[in-house]
C-alpha positions as CSV (number, residue, x, y, z in Angstrom):
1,X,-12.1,4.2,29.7
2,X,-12.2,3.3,26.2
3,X,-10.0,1.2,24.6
4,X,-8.3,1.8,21.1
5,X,-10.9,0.1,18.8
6,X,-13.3,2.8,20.1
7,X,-11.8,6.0,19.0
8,X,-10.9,4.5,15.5
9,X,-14.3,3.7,15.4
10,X,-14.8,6.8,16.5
11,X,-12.6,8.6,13.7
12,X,-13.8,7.0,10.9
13,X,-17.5,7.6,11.2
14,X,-16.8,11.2,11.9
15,X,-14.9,11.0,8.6
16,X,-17.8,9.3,7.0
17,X,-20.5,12.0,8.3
18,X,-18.1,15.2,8.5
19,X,-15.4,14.7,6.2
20,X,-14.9,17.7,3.3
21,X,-17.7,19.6,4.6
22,X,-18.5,22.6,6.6
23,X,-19.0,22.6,10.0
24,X,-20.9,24.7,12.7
25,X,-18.9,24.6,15.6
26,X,-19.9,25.8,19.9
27,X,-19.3,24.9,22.8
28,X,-23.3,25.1,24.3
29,X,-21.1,24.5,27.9
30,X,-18.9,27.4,27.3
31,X,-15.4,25.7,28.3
32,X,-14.1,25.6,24.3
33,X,-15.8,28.6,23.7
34,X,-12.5,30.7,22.0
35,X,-11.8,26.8,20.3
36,X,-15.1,25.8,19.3
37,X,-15.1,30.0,17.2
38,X,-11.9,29.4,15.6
39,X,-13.3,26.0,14.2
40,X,-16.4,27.4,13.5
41,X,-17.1,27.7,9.9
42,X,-14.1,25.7,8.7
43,X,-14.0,22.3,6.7
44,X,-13.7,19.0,8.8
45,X,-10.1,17.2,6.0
46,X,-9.9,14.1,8.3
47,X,-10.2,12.7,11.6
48,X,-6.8,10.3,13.2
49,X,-6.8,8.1,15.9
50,X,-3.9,7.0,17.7
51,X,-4.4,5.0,20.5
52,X,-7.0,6.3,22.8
53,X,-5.8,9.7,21.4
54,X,-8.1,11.5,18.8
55,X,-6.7,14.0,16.4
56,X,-9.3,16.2,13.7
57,X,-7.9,18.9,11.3
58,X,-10.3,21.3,10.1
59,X,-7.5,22.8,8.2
60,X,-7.3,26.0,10.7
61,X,-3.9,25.5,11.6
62,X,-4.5,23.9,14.8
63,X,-5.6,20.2,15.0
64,X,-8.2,19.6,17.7
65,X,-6.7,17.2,20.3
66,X,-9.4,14.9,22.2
67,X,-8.8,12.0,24.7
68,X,-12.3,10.8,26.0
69,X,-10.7,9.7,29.5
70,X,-12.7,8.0,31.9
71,X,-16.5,9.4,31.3
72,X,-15.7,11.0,28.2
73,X,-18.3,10.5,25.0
74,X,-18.5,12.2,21.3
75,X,-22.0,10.9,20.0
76,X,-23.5,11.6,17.6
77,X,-27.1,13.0,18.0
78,X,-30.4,14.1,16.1
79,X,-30.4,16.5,12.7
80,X,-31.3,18.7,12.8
81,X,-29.6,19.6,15.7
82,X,-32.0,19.9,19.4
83,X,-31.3,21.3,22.5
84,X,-28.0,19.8,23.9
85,X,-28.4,17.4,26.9
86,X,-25.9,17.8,29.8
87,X,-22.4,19.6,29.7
88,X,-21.8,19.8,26.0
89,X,-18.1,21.0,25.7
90,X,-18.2,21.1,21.8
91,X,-20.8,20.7,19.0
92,X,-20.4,19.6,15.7
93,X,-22.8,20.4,13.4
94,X,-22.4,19.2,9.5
95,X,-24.7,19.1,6.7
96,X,-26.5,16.2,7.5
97,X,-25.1,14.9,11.0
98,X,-24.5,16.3,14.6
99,X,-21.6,15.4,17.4
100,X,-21.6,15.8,20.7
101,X,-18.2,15.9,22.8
102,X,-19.0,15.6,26.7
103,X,-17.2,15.1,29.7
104,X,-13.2,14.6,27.9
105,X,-10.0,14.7,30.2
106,X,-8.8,16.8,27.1
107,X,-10.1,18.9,24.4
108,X,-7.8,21.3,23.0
109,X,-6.4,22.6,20.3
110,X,-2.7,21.9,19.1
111,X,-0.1,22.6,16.9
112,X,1.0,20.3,14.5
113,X,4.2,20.0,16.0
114,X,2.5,19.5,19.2
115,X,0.5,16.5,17.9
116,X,3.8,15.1,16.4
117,X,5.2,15.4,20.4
118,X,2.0,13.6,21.3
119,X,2.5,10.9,19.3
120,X,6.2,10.5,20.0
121,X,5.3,9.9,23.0
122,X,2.9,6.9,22.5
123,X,4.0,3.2,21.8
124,X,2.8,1.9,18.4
125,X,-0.9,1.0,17.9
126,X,-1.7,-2.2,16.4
127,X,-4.7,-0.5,14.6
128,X,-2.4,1.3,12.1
129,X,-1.2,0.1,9.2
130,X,2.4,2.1,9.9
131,X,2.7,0.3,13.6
132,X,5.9,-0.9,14.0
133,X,5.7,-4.0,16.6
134,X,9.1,-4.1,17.3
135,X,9.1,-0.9,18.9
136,X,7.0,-2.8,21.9
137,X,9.1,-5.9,21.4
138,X,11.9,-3.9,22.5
139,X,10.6,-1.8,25.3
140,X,9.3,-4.8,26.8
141,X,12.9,-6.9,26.5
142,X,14.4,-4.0,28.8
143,X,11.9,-3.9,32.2
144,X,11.2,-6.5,34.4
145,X,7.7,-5.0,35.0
146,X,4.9,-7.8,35.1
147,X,3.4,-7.6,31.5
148,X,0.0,-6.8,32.9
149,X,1.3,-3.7,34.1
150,X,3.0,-2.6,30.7
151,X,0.7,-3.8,28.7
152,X,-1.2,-1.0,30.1
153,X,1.4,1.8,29.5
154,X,0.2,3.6,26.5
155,X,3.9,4.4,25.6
156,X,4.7,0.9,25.1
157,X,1.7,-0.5,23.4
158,X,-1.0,2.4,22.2
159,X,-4.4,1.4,22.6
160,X,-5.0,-1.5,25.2
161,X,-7.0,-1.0,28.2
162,X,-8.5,-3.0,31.3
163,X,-10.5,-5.4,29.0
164,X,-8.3,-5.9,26.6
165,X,-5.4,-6.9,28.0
166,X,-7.3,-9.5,31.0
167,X,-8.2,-11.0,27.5
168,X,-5.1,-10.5,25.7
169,X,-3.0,-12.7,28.5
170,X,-6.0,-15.3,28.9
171,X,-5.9,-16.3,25.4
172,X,-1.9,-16.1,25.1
173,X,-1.7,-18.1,28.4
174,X,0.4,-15.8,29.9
175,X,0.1,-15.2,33.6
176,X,0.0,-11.3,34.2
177,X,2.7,-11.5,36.7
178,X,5.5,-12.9,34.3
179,X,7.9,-9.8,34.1
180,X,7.7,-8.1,30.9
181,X,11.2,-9.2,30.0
182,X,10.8,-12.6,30.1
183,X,8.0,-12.7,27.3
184,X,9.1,-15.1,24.4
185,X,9.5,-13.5,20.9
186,X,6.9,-16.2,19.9
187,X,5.0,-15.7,22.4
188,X,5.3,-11.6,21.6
189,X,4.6,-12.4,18.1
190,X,1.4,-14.0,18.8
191,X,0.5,-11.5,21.6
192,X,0.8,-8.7,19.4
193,X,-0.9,-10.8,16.1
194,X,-4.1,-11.5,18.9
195,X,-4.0,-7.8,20.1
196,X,-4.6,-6.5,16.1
197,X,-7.5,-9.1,15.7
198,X,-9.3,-8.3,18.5
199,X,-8.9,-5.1,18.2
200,X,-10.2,-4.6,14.1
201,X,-13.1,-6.6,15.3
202,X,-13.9,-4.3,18.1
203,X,-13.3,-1.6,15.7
204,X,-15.7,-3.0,13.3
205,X,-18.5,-4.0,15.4
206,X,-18.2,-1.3,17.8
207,X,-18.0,-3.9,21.5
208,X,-15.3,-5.8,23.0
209,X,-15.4,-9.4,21.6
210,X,-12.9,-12.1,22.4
211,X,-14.5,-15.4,22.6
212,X,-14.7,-18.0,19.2
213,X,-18.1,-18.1,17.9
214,X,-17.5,-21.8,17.6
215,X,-17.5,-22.1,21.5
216,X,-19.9,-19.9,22.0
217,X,-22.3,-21.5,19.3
218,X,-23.4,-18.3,17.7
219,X,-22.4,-16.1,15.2
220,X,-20.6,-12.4,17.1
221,X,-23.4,-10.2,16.1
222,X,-26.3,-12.4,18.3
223,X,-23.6,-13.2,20.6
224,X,-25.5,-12.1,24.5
225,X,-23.4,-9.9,26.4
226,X,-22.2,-12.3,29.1
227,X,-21.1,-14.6,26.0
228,X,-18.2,-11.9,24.6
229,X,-15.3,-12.6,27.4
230,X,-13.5,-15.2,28.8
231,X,-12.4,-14.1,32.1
232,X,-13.0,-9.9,32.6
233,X,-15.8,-9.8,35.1
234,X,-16.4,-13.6,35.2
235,X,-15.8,-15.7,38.3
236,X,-15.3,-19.1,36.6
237,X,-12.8,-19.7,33.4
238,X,-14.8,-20.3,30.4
239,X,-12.7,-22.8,28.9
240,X,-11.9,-24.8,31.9
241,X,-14.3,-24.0,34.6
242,X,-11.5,-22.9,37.0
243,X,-12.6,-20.1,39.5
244,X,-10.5,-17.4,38.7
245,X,-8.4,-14.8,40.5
246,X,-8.3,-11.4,40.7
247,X,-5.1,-9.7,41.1
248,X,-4.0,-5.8,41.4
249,X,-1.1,-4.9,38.7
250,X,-0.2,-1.7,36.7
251,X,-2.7,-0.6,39.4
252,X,-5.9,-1.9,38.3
253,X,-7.5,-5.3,38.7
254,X,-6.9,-8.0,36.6
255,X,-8.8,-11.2,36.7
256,X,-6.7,-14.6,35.5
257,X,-7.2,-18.6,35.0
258,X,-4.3,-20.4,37.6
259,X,-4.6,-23.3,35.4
260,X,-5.1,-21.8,31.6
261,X,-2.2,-19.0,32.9
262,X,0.2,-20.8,34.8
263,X,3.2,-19.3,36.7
264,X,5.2,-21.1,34.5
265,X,4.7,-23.2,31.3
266,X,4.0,-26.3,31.2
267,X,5.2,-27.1,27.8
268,X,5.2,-25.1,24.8
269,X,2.4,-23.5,22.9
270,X,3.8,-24.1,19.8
């Protein structure tokens, strides 16, 4: 599924290539037919994410409402426009630029007020500037959940998935097992300072990149794909050659370094 850094990604280059002009709007499948004829002919104002959650006004009234899910895509695609390829639930066609939306767990149009419930709903995202960390700091003080499992819950934190958070833990030494509750403020400060770094890079270069170019010995842009992680999808800890282990929390896998991510501390990171 993709993580947070994609759909702001996602949001601003449909604001760069959409953004105060007219758009052509269908639904070549036919599922957003009665949505895709509303937004037809309007003007694209902006796009928002928040979280994985995507949010375009065209000024209609109604605010279409996307979430990509697990096989979801909006790509953009040749101008002029060509024969769509697969189930195409809603084109976007602008002066210069066309978008594809495919295979979302939501498209829909909503209310304002039903966007506002949406958000409410949803812990804050590190991406925007009016997150408000404490929000998380305080949700995670009152379960005992292990902090793999809630760094998942989008209502806690908006935005981290799978990747992410294997990462997140690694490079905060934090076991994923340790219950939520017993996470440090310092060690939530720097949690949450890491989580907006590695997300704005993701954002900006449009992959998931954790590791420090000085380890690697390249710059991030020629970095090979096996050289981006630390421990998702590896078998041995980059940093201390450990094998690693791979654990089921917040139902899905997790992989971990026994000796980087210890049960308990060792002494203090800082």
């Amino acid at each position: 599924m993709p993580e947070g850094h994609t759909i702001h990604r996602l949001a601003r280059q449909l604001d760069e290539t959409l953004a105060g002009r007219l758009v052509h709007a269908d639904s070549p499948q036919g599922r957003f037919a009665e949505g895709a004829q509303l937004l037809d002919g309007a003007t694209f104002e902006r796009a928002d994410a928040w979280g994985k959650y995507l949010f375009c006004d065209l000024g209609v009234g109604e605010v279409l409402h996307v979430h990509l899910g697990l096989i979801g895509k909006f790509r953009r695609r040749e101008f002029p426009p060509v024969e769509p390829t697969g189930a195409v639930r809603l084109r976007l066609v602008g002066e210069d630029s066309t978008w594809d939306l495919s295979g979302p767990t939501r498209c829909e149009l909503v209310d304002p007020g039903e966007q506002e419930r949406i958000v409410a709903r949803l812990g804050p995202d590190p991406l925007r500037r009016d997150a408000r960390p404490e929000r998380a700091r305080e949700r995670l003080a009152r379960t005992e959940r292990p902090i793999a499992a809630t760094l998942l819950d989008q209502s806690i934190v908006a935005g981290i998935g799978n990747v992410y958070r294997a990462e997140l833990l690694f490079l905060c030494g934090i076991h994923p097992a340790r219950p939520s509750s017993a996470i440090t403020d310092v060690e939530f400060e720097e949690l949450w300072a890491q989580t907006v770094r590695l997300l704005r890079i993701g954002e900006r270069s449009g992959r998931i990149t954790t590791t420090d170019p000085d380890e690697i010995g390249r710059p991030r842009h020629r970095m090979r794909r096996e050289d981006r992680l630390y421990v998702y999808h590896r078998e041995h800890c980059r940093r201390c050659g450990s094998d690693l282990r791979t654990d089921r929390i917040g139902g899905r896998p997790i992989t971990h370094c026994p000796t980087c991510q210890p049960r308990r501390r060792v002494r203090s990171r800082r």
